[in-house]
N, C-alpha and C positions, 0 to 999 in steps of 0.2 A: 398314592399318598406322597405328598412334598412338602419338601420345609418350607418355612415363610423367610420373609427375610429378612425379620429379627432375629431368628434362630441361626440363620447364616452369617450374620453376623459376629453375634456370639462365640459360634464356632472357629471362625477367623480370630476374635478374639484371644480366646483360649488355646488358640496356635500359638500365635505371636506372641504370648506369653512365654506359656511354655520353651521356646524358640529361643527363648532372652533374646526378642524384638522388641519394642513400646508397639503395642497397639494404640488403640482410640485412646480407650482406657483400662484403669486396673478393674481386671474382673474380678468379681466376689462372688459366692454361695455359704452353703454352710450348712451343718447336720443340725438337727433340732431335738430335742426330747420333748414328747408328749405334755407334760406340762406347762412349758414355757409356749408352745404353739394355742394353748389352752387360751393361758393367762396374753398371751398376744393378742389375740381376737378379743377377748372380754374387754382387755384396755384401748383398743384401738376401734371396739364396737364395731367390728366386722361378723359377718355370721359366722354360724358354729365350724360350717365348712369351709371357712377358705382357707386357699394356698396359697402359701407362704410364700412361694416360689413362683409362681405367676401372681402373685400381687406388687412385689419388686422385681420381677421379671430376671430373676438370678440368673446366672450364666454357667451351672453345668450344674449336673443331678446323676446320683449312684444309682444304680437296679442292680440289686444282685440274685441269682439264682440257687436251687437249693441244693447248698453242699454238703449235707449229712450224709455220715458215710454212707449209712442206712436210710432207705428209702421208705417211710413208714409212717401214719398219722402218730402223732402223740398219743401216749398212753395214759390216762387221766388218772392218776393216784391217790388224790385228794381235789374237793372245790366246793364253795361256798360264795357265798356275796363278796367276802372279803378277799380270798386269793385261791390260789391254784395251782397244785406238784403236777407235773405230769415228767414223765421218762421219751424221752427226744430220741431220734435217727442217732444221735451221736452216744447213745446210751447213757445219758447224764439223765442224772433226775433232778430237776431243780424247780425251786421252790420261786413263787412270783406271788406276792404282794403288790395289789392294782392300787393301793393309797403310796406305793414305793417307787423311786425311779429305777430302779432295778432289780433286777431277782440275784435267787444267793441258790450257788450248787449246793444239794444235799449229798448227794452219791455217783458215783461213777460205776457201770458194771465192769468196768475193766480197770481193775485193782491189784491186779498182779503182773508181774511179768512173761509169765506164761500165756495168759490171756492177752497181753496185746501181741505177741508173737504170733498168735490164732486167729488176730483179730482181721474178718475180711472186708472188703467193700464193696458196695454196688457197684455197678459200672458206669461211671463219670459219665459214657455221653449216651447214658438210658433218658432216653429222649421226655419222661416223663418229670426229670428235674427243671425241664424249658419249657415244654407245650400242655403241661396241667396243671390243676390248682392240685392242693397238699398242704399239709403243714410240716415247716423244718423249722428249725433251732434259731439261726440267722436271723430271718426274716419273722419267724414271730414267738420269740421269746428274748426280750432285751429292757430298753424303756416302756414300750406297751408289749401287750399278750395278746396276739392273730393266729387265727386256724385257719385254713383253707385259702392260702394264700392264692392272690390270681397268677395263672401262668407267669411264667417271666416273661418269653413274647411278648405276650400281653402290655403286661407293665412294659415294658417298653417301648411298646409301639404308642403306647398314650400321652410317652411325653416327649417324642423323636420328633414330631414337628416345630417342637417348641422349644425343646434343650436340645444343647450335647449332652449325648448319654456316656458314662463310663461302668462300666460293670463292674465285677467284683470276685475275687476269689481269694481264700487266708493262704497264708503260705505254713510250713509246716509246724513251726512252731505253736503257729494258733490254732491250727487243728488238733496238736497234740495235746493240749493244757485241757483243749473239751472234749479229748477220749479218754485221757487219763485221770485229771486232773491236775488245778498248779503243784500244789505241794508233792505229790507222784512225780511230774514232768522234773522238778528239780531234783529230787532226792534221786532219783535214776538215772539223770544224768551224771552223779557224782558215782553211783555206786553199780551202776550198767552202760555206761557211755558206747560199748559197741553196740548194745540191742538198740537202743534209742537212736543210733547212728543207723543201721539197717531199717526201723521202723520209720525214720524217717527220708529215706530212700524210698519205698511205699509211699508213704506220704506225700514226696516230689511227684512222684507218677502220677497217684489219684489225681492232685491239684494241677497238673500242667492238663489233664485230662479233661476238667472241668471250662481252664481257659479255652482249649481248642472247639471243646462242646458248645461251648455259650458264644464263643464270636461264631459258627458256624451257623446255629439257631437265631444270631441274629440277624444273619444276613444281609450284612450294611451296615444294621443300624446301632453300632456302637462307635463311639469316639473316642475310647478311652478307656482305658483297665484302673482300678483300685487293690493293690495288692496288701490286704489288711493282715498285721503282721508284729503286735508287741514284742519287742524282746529286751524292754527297758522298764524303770519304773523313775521314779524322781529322780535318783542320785547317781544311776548309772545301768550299768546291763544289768540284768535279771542273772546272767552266766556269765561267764566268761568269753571276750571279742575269740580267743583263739576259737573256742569251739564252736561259737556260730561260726566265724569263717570255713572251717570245717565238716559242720552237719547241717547249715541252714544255708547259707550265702550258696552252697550250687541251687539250689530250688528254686531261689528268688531269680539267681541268675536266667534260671532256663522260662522262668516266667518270662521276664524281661526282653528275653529273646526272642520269644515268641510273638511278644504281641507286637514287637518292632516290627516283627514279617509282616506286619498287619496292617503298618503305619499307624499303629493304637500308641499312645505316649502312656507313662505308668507313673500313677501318683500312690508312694508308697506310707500309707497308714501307720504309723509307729508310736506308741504313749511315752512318756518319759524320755529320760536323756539318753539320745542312742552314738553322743558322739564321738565317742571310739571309734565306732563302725563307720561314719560316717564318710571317710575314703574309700571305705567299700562302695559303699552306696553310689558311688559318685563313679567309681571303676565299673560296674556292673551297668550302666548306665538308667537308673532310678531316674526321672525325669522332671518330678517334684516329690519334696517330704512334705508329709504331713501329719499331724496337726503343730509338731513343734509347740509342746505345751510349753508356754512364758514359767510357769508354777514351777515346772523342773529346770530352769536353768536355760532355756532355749529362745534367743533373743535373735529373730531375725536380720534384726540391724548390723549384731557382731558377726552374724555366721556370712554375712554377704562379705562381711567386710575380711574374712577368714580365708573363703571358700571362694568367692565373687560369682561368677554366671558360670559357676562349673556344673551348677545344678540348681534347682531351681521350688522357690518353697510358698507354701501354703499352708496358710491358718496363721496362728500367734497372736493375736487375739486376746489377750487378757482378762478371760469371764470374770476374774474374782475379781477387775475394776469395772467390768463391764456392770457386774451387779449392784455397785454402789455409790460411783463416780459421778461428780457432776458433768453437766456440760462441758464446762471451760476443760476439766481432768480430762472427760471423754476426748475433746479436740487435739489435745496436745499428744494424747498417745496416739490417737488414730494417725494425725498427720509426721509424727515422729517416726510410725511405722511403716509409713508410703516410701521413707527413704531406700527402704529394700527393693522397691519396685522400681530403682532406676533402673534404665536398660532392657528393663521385663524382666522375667522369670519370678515374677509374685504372683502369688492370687490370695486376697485377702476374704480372710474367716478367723473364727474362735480357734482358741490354742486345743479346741475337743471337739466339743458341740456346746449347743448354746441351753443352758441347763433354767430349771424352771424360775430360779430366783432372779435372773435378769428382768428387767422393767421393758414390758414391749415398749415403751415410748424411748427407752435407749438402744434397744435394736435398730428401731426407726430413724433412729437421730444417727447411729452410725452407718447404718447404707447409704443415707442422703450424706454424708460427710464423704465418705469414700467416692461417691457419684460425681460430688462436685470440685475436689480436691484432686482425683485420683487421674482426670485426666491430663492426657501429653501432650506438651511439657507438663511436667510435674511443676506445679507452682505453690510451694510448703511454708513460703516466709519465713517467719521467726523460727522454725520449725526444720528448715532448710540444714542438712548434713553438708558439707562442702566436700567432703572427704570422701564420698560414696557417688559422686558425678563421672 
Protein backbone atom coordinates (compact mmCIF):
# COMPACT_ATOMS: atom_id res chain seq x y z
CA UNK A 1 0.00 0.00 0.00
CA UNK A 2 1.23 3.65 -1.07
CA UNK A 3 0.19 7.01 -0.90
CA UNK A 4 -0.95 8.95 -3.77
CA UNK A 5 0.21 12.12 -4.48
CA UNK A 6 -2.31 14.17 -3.27
CA UNK A 7 -1.87 12.73 -0.01
CA UNK A 8 1.92 13.54 -0.37
CA UNK A 9 1.27 16.57 -0.84
CA UNK A 10 -0.82 17.32 1.72
CA UNK A 11 1.60 15.85 4.00
CA UNK A 12 4.33 18.26 2.77
CA UNK A 13 1.78 20.74 3.33
CA UNK A 14 1.14 20.22 6.87
CA UNK A 15 4.95 20.19 7.32
CA UNK A 16 5.54 23.40 6.21
CA UNK A 17 3.01 24.56 8.15
CA UNK A 18 3.65 23.29 11.06
CA UNK A 19 7.44 24.44 10.29
CA UNK A 20 6.19 28.12 10.14
CA UNK A 21 7.08 27.72 6.30
CA UNK A 22 4.24 29.12 3.73
CA UNK A 23 3.36 26.10 1.92
CA UNK A 24 1.28 26.06 -1.37
CA UNK A 25 -1.49 26.93 0.77
CA UNK A 26 -3.18 27.22 4.19
CA UNK A 27 -4.37 23.83 5.15
CA UNK A 28 -7.70 23.19 6.60
CA UNK A 29 -9.76 20.14 8.27
CA UNK A 30 -11.90 20.09 11.00
CA UNK A 31 -13.90 17.94 13.65
CA UNK A 32 -17.63 17.53 12.99
CA UNK A 33 -20.54 16.44 15.07
CA UNK A 34 -23.06 14.11 13.83
CA UNK A 35 -25.63 16.39 13.09
CA UNK A 36 -24.10 18.96 11.24
CA UNK A 37 -22.57 16.02 8.88
CA UNK A 38 -26.37 15.05 8.67
CA UNK A 39 -27.83 18.34 7.98
CA UNK A 40 -24.54 18.79 5.35
CA UNK A 41 -25.59 16.15 3.08
CA UNK A 42 -29.35 16.90 3.30
CA UNK A 43 -28.43 20.66 2.17
CA UNK A 44 -25.94 19.95 -0.24
CA UNK A 45 -28.01 16.66 -1.53
CA UNK A 46 -25.23 14.42 -1.30
CA UNK A 47 -25.87 10.76 -0.12
CA UNK A 48 -26.60 9.62 3.27
CA UNK A 49 -22.81 8.51 3.27
CA UNK A 50 -20.55 10.68 2.30
CA UNK A 51 -17.28 12.04 3.55
CA UNK A 52 -16.83 15.07 4.50
CA UNK A 53 -13.34 14.71 4.16
CA UNK A 54 -12.78 13.27 0.97
CA UNK A 55 -15.40 15.40 -0.47
CA UNK A 56 -13.03 18.62 0.20
CA UNK A 57 -10.39 16.52 0.16
CA UNK A 58 -9.19 18.12 3.85
CA UNK A 59 -5.66 17.86 4.69
CA UNK A 60 -5.13 15.90 7.97
CA UNK A 61 -7.68 13.52 10.05
CA UNK A 62 -7.33 12.18 13.87
CA UNK A 63 -7.78 8.15 14.65
CA UNK A 64 -7.59 7.47 18.01
CA UNK A 65 -7.21 4.26 19.76
CA UNK A 66 -8.75 2.82 22.83
CA UNK A 67 -7.58 4.45 25.97
CA UNK A 68 -9.86 3.11 28.77
CA UNK A 69 -8.24 2.24 31.48
CA UNK A 70 -10.29 -0.76 31.46
CA UNK A 71 -10.34 -3.00 28.60
CA UNK A 72 -14.07 -4.04 28.67
CA UNK A 73 -17.38 -3.99 26.33
CA UNK A 74 -19.90 -1.50 27.72
CA UNK A 75 -22.14 -2.55 30.26
CA UNK A 76 -25.77 -1.70 29.06
CA UNK A 77 -27.65 -0.26 32.16
CA UNK A 78 -30.52 1.15 30.48
CA UNK A 79 -31.87 1.46 26.37
CA UNK A 80 -34.69 2.11 24.57
CA UNK A 81 -35.41 3.88 21.00
CA UNK A 82 -34.71 7.10 22.74
CA UNK A 83 -31.25 6.73 24.66
CA UNK A 84 -28.79 4.62 26.40
CA UNK A 85 -26.68 4.40 30.10
CA UNK A 86 -24.21 2.09 29.81
CA UNK A 87 -20.89 1.91 32.58
CA UNK A 88 -17.63 2.42 30.08
CA UNK A 89 -13.67 0.95 30.70
CA UNK A 90 -13.23 4.17 32.38
CA UNK A 91 -16.02 3.15 35.12
CA UNK A 92 -18.17 6.21 34.19
CA UNK A 93 -21.68 5.48 33.73
CA UNK A 94 -23.05 7.94 31.53
CA UNK A 95 -26.08 8.61 30.14
CA UNK A 96 -26.60 9.43 25.99
CA UNK A 97 -29.46 10.77 24.48
CA UNK A 98 -29.38 10.01 20.50
CA UNK A 99 -31.85 13.31 19.74
CA UNK A 100 -28.59 15.11 21.99
CA UNK A 101 -25.33 16.28 20.83
CA UNK A 102 -23.91 15.00 23.78
CA UNK A 103 -24.27 12.57 26.76
CA UNK A 104 -24.13 13.80 30.52
CA UNK A 105 -22.03 11.54 33.37
CA UNK A 106 -24.38 9.97 35.89
CA UNK A 107 -21.76 8.15 38.11
CA UNK A 108 -18.34 7.44 38.52
CA UNK A 109 -17.36 4.07 40.42
CA UNK A 110 -14.39 5.74 41.67
CA UNK A 111 -15.72 8.27 44.32
CA UNK A 112 -13.49 8.06 46.85
CA UNK A 113 -10.03 8.68 47.46
CA UNK A 114 -9.15 5.46 48.51
CA UNK A 115 -10.58 3.87 45.49
CA UNK A 116 -8.50 5.83 43.06
CA UNK A 117 -5.33 5.09 45.03
CA UNK A 118 -6.52 1.24 44.22
CA UNK A 119 -7.44 2.18 41.17
CA UNK A 120 -5.45 -0.16 38.41
CA UNK A 121 -5.01 -0.30 34.76
CA UNK A 122 -4.74 -2.60 31.86
CA UNK A 123 -1.63 -2.54 30.28
CA UNK A 124 -1.39 0.46 27.61
CA UNK A 125 0.39 -1.79 24.92
CA UNK A 126 -2.11 -4.91 25.30
CA UNK A 127 -2.23 -5.16 21.77
CA UNK A 128 -6.03 -5.60 21.75
CA UNK A 129 -6.66 -1.64 22.17
CA UNK A 130 -4.73 -1.46 18.22
CA UNK A 131 -5.60 -4.75 16.41
CA UNK A 132 -9.36 -5.53 17.63
CA UNK A 133 -12.69 -4.15 17.46
CA UNK A 134 -14.44 -3.24 21.13
CA UNK A 135 -16.05 -0.73 22.44
CA UNK A 136 -14.36 2.21 24.66
CA UNK A 137 -15.38 5.64 25.88
CA UNK A 138 -13.44 7.87 23.41
CA UNK A 139 -14.30 6.51 20.37
CA UNK A 140 -18.04 5.66 20.95
CA UNK A 141 -19.59 7.51 23.49
CA UNK A 142 -19.44 11.46 22.67
CA UNK A 143 -21.48 13.29 19.73
CA UNK A 144 -22.93 9.76 18.35
CA UNK A 145 -23.06 6.30 20.48
CA UNK A 146 -20.65 3.26 18.51
CA UNK A 147 -20.04 -0.34 19.84
CA UNK A 148 -17.60 -2.35 18.50
CA UNK A 149 -15.39 -0.01 17.13
CA UNK A 150 -13.13 -1.25 14.19
CA UNK A 151 -9.43 -1.91 15.20
CA UNK A 152 -7.52 1.19 15.04
CA UNK A 153 -5.03 -0.30 12.60
CA UNK A 154 -7.73 -0.71 10.78
CA UNK A 155 -9.03 2.70 10.87
CA UNK A 156 -6.00 3.86 9.98
CA UNK A 157 -4.88 2.14 7.52
CA UNK A 158 -8.19 3.32 5.43
CA UNK A 159 -7.50 6.71 5.40
CA UNK A 160 -3.24 6.62 5.35
CA UNK A 161 -3.41 6.60 1.57
CA UNK A 162 -5.34 9.61 1.41
CA UNK A 163 -4.66 11.71 4.69
CA UNK A 164 -1.91 12.54 7.14
CA UNK A 165 -2.89 10.64 9.94
CA UNK A 166 -2.37 11.88 13.61
CA UNK A 167 -3.45 9.95 16.51
CA UNK A 168 -4.34 10.53 19.76
CA UNK A 169 -3.92 10.19 23.35
CA UNK A 170 -5.62 12.58 26.77
CA UNK A 171 -3.03 13.64 28.81
CA UNK A 172 -3.65 13.30 32.55
CA UNK A 173 -5.93 15.64 33.35
CA UNK A 174 -8.48 14.34 30.82
CA UNK A 175 -8.18 11.04 32.00
CA UNK A 176 -8.68 11.96 35.41
CA UNK A 177 -12.05 14.08 35.11
CA UNK A 178 -13.36 10.48 33.32
CA UNK A 179 -12.11 8.35 36.37
CA UNK A 180 -13.10 10.44 38.78
CA UNK A 181 -15.25 12.97 37.71
CA UNK A 182 -14.94 17.02 37.19
CA UNK A 183 -16.36 18.00 40.27
CA UNK A 184 -14.15 15.20 42.35
CA UNK A 185 -11.00 16.08 39.96
CA UNK A 186 -11.26 19.68 41.51
CA UNK A 187 -12.57 19.39 44.90
CA UNK A 188 -9.32 16.91 45.53
CA UNK A 189 -7.26 18.76 44.13
CA UNK A 190 -7.87 21.58 46.73
CA UNK A 191 -8.38 19.14 49.61
CA UNK A 192 -5.75 16.05 48.45
CA UNK A 193 -3.17 17.71 46.04
CA UNK A 194 -0.52 15.09 46.95
CA UNK A 195 -2.72 11.92 46.09
CA UNK A 196 -3.96 13.60 42.77
CA UNK A 197 -0.21 14.43 42.24
CA UNK A 198 0.93 10.64 42.68
CA UNK A 199 -2.27 9.47 40.78
CA UNK A 200 -1.43 11.46 38.21
CA UNK A 201 2.12 10.27 37.96
CA UNK A 202 0.14 6.79 37.08
CA UNK A 203 -1.53 8.56 34.80
CA UNK A 204 1.79 9.98 32.83
CA UNK A 205 2.85 6.33 32.65
CA UNK A 206 -0.43 4.88 31.49
CA UNK A 207 -0.62 7.65 28.78
CA UNK A 208 2.98 7.81 27.55
CA UNK A 209 2.40 3.96 27.37
CA UNK A 210 -0.46 4.36 25.07
CA UNK A 211 1.74 6.92 22.63
CA UNK A 212 4.69 4.44 22.39
CA UNK A 213 1.88 1.47 21.80
CA UNK A 214 0.00 3.17 19.12
CA UNK A 215 3.02 4.77 17.00
CA UNK A 216 4.51 1.12 17.26
CA UNK A 217 1.11 -0.53 16.04
CA UNK A 218 1.18 1.79 13.44
CA UNK A 219 4.07 1.09 11.93
CA UNK A 220 4.65 4.24 9.85
CA UNK A 221 1.63 5.15 9.42
CA UNK A 222 1.21 8.02 11.64
CA UNK A 223 1.92 11.76 10.92
CA UNK A 224 1.15 13.15 13.91
CA UNK A 225 0.06 12.89 17.57
CA UNK A 226 -3.21 14.91 19.14
CA UNK A 227 -2.71 15.32 22.70
CA UNK A 228 -6.29 16.12 23.92
CA UNK A 229 -6.14 17.77 27.18
CA UNK A 230 -8.67 20.56 28.82
CA UNK A 231 -7.44 22.30 31.54
CA UNK A 232 -9.33 25.77 30.82
CA UNK A 233 -12.84 26.80 30.36
CA UNK A 234 -13.94 30.37 28.95
CA UNK A 235 -12.32 32.75 31.51
CA UNK A 236 -9.31 31.04 32.44
CA UNK A 237 -7.77 27.63 33.95
CA UNK A 238 -10.03 25.29 35.52
CA UNK A 239 -6.91 25.30 38.53
CA UNK A 240 -4.39 26.99 39.20
CA UNK A 241 -1.13 27.66 36.18
CA UNK A 242 1.19 26.67 39.35
CA UNK A 243 -0.32 23.48 39.77
CA UNK A 244 -0.62 22.25 36.23
CA UNK A 245 2.97 23.25 35.97
CA UNK A 246 3.51 21.09 38.78
CA UNK A 247 1.24 17.91 38.33
CA UNK A 248 0.40 18.11 34.43
CA UNK A 249 2.93 20.04 32.41
CA UNK A 250 5.69 16.93 33.07
CA UNK A 251 3.26 14.39 31.30
CA UNK A 252 2.53 16.43 28.42
CA UNK A 253 6.13 17.30 28.41
CA UNK A 254 7.18 13.48 28.22
CA UNK A 255 4.47 13.09 25.62
CA UNK A 256 5.95 15.75 23.56
CA UNK A 257 9.06 14.16 23.77
CA UNK A 258 8.38 11.30 22.75
CA UNK A 259 6.70 11.68 19.64
CA UNK A 260 9.61 14.21 18.63
CA UNK A 261 11.78 10.81 18.70
CA UNK A 262 9.31 10.01 16.14
CA UNK A 263 9.56 12.94 14.00
CA UNK A 264 5.48 13.15 14.89
CA UNK A 265 4.73 17.08 15.44
CA UNK A 266 1.94 17.49 18.34
CA UNK A 267 -1.04 19.41 18.10
CA UNK A 268 -2.25 20.10 21.61
CA UNK A 269 -6.38 20.08 22.04
CA UNK A 270 -7.28 22.51 24.80
CA UNK A 271 -10.98 24.23 25.39
CA UNK A 272 -11.10 27.49 26.73
CA UNK A 273 -8.66 30.13 27.78
CA UNK A 274 -5.31 28.38 28.53
CA UNK A 275 -3.35 31.54 28.31
CA UNK A 276 -1.27 31.53 31.40
CA UNK A 277 0.03 28.46 30.32
CA UNK A 278 0.69 29.33 27.24
CA UNK A 279 4.69 29.85 27.58
CA UNK A 280 4.53 26.63 28.88
CA UNK A 281 3.11 25.39 25.92
CA UNK A 282 5.46 27.00 23.82
CA UNK A 283 8.67 25.86 26.34
CA UNK A 284 7.69 22.27 26.21
CA UNK A 285 7.54 22.39 22.63
CA UNK A 286 3.58 21.93 21.61
CA UNK A 287 3.72 22.35 17.94
CA UNK A 288 0.18 23.73 17.26
CA UNK A 289 -2.88 24.73 19.75
CA UNK A 290 -5.85 23.82 19.21
CA UNK A 291 -9.12 24.61 18.89
CA UNK A 292 -8.38 28.25 20.32
CA UNK A 293 -12.18 28.77 20.95
CA UNK A 294 -12.78 32.88 19.56
CA UNK A 295 -16.00 32.40 22.39
CA UNK A 296 -13.30 32.37 25.16
CA UNK A 297 -11.09 35.07 24.48
CA UNK A 298 -8.68 33.43 21.90
CA UNK A 299 -8.03 35.57 18.83
CA UNK A 300 -5.44 34.17 16.54
CA UNK A 301 -4.55 37.37 15.04
CA UNK A 302 -3.52 38.90 18.66
CA UNK A 303 -1.72 35.65 19.94
CA UNK A 304 0.50 35.83 16.51
CA UNK A 305 0.90 38.90 17.02
CA UNK A 306 1.93 38.12 20.97
CA UNK A 307 3.64 35.07 20.51
CA UNK A 308 4.65 35.28 16.55
CA UNK A 309 5.97 31.75 15.01
CA UNK A 310 7.06 30.49 18.44
CA UNK A 311 4.34 28.07 18.01
CA UNK A 312 1.89 27.58 15.87
CA UNK A 313 -2.08 27.40 15.81
CA UNK A 314 -5.19 25.75 14.70
CA UNK A 315 -8.85 26.21 14.47
CA UNK A 316 -10.46 29.89 15.62
CA UNK A 317 -12.93 29.66 13.64
CA UNK A 318 -15.96 31.47 14.90
CA UNK A 319 -19.00 28.75 14.90
CA UNK A 320 -21.42 31.07 16.77
CA UNK A 321 -20.73 33.50 13.32
CA UNK A 322 -20.28 30.55 11.31
CA UNK A 323 -23.93 29.73 12.36
CA UNK A 324 -25.60 32.90 11.29
CA UNK A 325 -23.35 35.17 9.31
CA UNK A 326 -23.86 36.21 5.87
CA UNK A 327 -21.54 35.92 3.18
CA UNK A 328 -20.09 39.44 2.98
CA UNK A 329 -19.66 38.73 7.45
CA UNK A 330 -18.48 35.17 6.51
CA UNK A 331 -15.59 36.84 4.16
CA UNK A 332 -14.38 39.45 6.24
CA UNK A 333 -13.67 37.04 9.13
CA UNK A 334 -12.41 34.37 7.23
CA UNK A 335 -9.93 36.49 5.35
CA UNK A 336 -9.19 38.71 8.69
CA UNK A 337 -8.10 35.42 9.96
CA UNK A 338 -5.68 34.28 7.17
CA UNK A 339 -3.55 37.09 8.75
CA UNK A 340 -2.28 34.48 11.09
CA UNK A 341 -1.14 32.32 8.42
CA UNK A 342 1.66 34.68 7.44
CA UNK A 343 4.84 32.77 7.46
CA UNK A 344 2.90 29.43 8.20
CA UNK A 345 2.11 27.94 11.31
CA UNK A 346 -1.86 28.01 10.78
CA UNK A 347 -4.06 25.50 9.95
CA UNK A 348 -7.53 26.80 9.55
CA UNK A 349 -10.87 25.06 11.39
CA UNK A 350 -13.58 25.93 13.97
CA UNK A 351 -12.76 27.42 17.27
CA UNK A 352 -14.12 23.36 18.42
CA UNK A 353 -15.92 21.39 16.04
CA UNK A 354 -18.35 22.27 13.63
CA UNK A 355 -21.61 21.81 15.64
CA UNK A 356 -25.14 20.94 14.00
CA UNK A 357 -26.53 24.54 13.74
CA UNK A 358 -24.15 25.71 11.11
CA UNK A 359 -25.67 25.91 7.36
CA UNK A 360 -23.86 23.24 5.20
CA UNK A 361 -23.97 25.96 2.46
CA UNK A 362 -21.66 28.02 4.82
CA UNK A 363 -19.32 25.35 5.57
CA UNK A 364 -19.06 25.09 1.82
CA UNK A 365 -18.61 28.67 1.29
CA UNK A 366 -15.83 28.66 3.84
CA UNK A 367 -13.57 25.97 2.49
CA UNK A 368 -13.87 27.45 -1.08
CA UNK A 369 -12.95 31.07 0.70
CA UNK A 370 -10.01 29.56 2.47
CA UNK A 371 -8.99 27.44 -0.86
CA UNK A 372 -9.05 30.43 -2.85
CA UNK A 373 -7.83 33.13 -0.50
CA UNK A 374 -5.49 31.11 1.45
CA UNK A 375 -2.92 30.53 -1.06
CA UNK A 376 0.99 32.04 -1.17
CA UNK A 377 1.34 34.96 -1.15
CA UNK A 378 -1.37 35.51 0.94
CA UNK A 379 -3.38 38.22 -1.15
CA UNK A 380 -6.22 39.58 1.71
CA UNK A 381 -6.94 43.20 0.16
CA UNK A 382 -9.11 45.21 2.34
CA UNK A 383 -8.56 42.65 4.68
CA UNK A 384 -4.72 43.00 4.54
CA UNK A 385 -3.01 43.28 8.50
CA UNK A 386 0.29 45.22 7.55
CA UNK A 387 1.53 44.67 11.00
CA UNK A 388 1.60 40.85 10.96
CA UNK A 389 3.92 40.75 7.44
Amino acid sequence: MERNANCISKLERMKQALQHAEPDRVPISDFFWGGFLKRWREELGLAPDADIYRYYDLDWINVNPNMDPHIQPFEILRSDETEITVRTGFGATIRKKFDQPMPSFAAFDTDTIDKMRAFQFDDPADQRRYLARGDDQINGVGDGFARDTAPYVERVDSVWEDFPVFGGVCEAHEMLWRIIGSENALMWMAEYPDEIERFAERLHAFNLGIVRSQIQAAAGRLDGMVVWGDVAYKKGMLFSPAFWRRVFKPGVKAIIEECHAHGLPVIYHGCGNSRKIFEDFIEIGVDAYNPLEFKAGMDAVELRRQYGHRIGFCGNMDVQLWSSATKEELKAAVLTKLNAAKGGGFIFQSDHSVPSNVPGASYDYVVRLVREYGRYPLQLGEYDLPDLD
